[in-house]
VOBA-1610 file (N, C-alpha, C; in pm, whole numbers, padded with zeros to 5 digits, always signed):
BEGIN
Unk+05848+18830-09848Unk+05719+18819-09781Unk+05628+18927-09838Unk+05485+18876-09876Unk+05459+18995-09925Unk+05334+19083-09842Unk+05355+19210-09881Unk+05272+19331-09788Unk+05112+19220-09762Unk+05028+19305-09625Unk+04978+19224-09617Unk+04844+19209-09679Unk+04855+19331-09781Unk+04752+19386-09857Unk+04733+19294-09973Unk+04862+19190-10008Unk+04869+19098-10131Unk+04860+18967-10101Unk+04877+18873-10201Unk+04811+18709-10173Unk+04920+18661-10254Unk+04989+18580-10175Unk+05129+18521-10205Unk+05081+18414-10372Unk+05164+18399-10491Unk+05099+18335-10571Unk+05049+18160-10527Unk+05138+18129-10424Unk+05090+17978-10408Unk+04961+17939-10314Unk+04916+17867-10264Unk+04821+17885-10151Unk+04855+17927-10039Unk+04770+18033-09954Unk+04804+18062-09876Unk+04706+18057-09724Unk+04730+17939-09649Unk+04692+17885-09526Unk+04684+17947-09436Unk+04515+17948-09426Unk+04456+18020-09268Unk+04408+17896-09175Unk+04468+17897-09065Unk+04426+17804-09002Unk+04362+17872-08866Unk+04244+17830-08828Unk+04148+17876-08696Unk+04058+17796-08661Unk+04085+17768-08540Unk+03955+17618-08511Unk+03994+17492-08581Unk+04113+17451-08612Unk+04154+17323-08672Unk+04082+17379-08868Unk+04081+17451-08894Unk+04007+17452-09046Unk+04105+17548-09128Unk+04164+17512-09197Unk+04248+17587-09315Unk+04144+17618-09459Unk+04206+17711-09488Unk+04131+17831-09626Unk+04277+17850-09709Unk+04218+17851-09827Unk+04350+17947-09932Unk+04330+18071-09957Unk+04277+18113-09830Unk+04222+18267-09874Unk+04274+18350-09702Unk+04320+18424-09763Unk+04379+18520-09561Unk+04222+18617-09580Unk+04160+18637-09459Unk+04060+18712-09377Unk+04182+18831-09338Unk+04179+18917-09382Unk+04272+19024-09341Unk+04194+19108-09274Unk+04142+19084-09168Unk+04024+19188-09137Unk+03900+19234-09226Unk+03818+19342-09218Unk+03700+19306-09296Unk+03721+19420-09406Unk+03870+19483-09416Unk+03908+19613-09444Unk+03951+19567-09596Unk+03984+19439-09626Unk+03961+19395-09764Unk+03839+19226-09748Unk+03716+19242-09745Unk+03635+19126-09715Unk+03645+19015-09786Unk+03680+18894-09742Unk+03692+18800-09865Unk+03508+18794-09923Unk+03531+18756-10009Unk+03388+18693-10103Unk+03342+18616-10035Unk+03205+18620-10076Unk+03116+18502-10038Unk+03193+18381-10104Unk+03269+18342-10151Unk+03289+18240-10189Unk+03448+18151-10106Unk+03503+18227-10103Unk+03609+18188-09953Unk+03548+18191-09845Unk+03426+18270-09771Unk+03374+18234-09685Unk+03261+18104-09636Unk+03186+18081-09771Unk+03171+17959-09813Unk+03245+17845-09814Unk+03348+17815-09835Unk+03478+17714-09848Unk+03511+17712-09662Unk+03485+17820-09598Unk+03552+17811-09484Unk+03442+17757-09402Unk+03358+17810-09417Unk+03205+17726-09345Unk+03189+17593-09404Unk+03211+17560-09511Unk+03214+17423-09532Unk+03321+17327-09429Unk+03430+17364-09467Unk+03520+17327-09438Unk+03510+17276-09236Unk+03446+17411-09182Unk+03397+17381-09065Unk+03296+17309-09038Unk+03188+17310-09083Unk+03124+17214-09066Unk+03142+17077-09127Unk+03196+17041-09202Unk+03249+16871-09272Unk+03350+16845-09102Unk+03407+16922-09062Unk+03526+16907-08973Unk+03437+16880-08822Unk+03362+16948-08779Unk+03271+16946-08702Unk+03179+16810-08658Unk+03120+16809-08781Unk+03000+16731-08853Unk+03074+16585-08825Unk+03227+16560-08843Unk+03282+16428-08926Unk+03201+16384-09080Unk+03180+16504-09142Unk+03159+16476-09253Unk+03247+16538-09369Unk+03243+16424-09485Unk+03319+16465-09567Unk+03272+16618-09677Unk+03352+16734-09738Unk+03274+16854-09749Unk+03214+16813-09918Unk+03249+16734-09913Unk+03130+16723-10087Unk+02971+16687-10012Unk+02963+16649-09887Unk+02873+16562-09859Unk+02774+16757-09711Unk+02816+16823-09776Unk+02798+16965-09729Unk+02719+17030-09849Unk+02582+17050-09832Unk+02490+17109-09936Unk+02504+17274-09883Unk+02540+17335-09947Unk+02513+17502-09916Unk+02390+17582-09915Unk+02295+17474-09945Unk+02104+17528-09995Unk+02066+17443-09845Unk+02086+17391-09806Unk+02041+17368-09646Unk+02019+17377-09542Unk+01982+17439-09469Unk+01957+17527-09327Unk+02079+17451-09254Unk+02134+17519-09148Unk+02209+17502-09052Unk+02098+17399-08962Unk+02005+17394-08956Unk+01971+17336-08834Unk+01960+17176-08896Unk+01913+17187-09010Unk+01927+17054-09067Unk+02032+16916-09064Unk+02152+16996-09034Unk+02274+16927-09014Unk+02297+16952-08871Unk+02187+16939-08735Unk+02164+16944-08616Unk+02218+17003-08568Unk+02288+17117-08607Unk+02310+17220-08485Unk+02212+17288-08445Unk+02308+17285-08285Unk+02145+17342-08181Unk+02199+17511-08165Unk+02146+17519-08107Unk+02181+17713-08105Unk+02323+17733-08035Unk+02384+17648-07944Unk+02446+17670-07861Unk+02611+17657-07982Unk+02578+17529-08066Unk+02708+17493-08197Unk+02674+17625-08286Unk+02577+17699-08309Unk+02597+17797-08435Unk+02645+17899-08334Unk+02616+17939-08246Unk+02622+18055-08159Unk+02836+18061-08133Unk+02877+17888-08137Unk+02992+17888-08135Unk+03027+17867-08279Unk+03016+17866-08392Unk+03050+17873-08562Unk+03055+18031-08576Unk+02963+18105-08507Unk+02932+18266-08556Unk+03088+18281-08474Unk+03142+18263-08368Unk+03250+18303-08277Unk+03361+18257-08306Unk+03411+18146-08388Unk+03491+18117-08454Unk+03525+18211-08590Unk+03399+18199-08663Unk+03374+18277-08810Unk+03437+18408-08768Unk+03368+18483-08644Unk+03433+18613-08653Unk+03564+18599-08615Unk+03630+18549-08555Unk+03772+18515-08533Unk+03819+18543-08666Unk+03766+18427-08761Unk+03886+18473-08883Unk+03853+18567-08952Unk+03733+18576-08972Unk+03649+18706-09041Unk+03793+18874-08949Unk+03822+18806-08831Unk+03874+18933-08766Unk+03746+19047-08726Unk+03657+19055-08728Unk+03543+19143-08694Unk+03446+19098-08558Unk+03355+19181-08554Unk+03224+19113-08484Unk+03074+19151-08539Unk+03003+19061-08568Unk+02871+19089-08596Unk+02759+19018-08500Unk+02671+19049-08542Unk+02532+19001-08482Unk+02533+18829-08530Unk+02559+18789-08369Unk+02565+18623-08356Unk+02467+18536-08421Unk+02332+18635-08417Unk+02200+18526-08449Unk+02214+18533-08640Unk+02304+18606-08686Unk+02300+18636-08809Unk+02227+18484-08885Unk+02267+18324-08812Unk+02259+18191-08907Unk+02085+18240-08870Unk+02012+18301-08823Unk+01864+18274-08802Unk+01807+18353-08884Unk+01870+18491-08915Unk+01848+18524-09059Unk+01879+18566-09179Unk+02000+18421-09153Unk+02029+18373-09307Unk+02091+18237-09293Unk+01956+18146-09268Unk+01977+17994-09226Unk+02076+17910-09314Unk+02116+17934-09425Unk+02216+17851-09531Unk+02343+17927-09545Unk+02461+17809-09564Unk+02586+17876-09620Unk+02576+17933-09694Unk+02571+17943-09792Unk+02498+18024-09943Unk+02439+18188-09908Unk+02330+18194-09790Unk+02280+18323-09776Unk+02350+18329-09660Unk+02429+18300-09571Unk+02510+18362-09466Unk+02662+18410-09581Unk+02712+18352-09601Unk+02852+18390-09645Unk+02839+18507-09801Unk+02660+18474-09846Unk+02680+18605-09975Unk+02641+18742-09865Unk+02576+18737-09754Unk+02517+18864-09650Unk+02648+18923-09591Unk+02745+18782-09549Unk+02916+18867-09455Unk+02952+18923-09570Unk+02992+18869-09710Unk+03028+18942-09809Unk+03030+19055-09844Unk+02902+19036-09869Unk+02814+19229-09946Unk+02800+19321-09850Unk+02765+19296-09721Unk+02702+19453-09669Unk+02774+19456-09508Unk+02706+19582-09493Unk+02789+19617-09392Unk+02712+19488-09249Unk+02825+19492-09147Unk+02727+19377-09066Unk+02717+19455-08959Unk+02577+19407-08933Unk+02517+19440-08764Unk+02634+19450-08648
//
């Protein structure tokens, strides 16, 4: 089994809210990339949505794909679940797209 600081060579399955990742959220003490966090917001919203995730544009506002405040307010509470952290809930209001929410959890420190 390996330490939990390493990433087993095969895929390795996070499951939270019905949505699996090949990427472990080990807390924010190693942050995955914007780009596993991307895959995981997709992944939630195609799952959510009943849509398939090719059919998930990452240049699109959250509200566009009709969530009302009450579904992002519960995506931010899930997200931090696997994220393992907590940030500022309204974060999708300013950074309305997958693309600028998951490169903002990435890079900097969060609210």
């Amino acid at each position: 089994m390996p330490d939990s600081d390493q990433v087993e060579s095969g895929p390795l399955v996070i499951a939270y809210a019905g949505v699996s990742d090949n990427v472990r959220a080990s807390g924010m003490a190693h942050r995955p990339s914007a780009a596993a966090i991307q895959t995981w917001l997709i992944e939630y919203l195609a799952r959510r949505l009943n849509l398939e995730q090719g059919e998930i544009d990452v240049t699109i506002p959250f509200e566009r794909y009709g969530l009302s405040s009450a579904d992002a307010f519960e995506l931010m509470g899930d997200l931090q679940g696997w994220l393992e952290t907590e940030f500022d809930p309204t974060l999708p209001y300013d950074f309305p797209t997958i693309a600028g929410l998951s490169k903002r959890l990435a890079d900097g420190d969060l609210p």
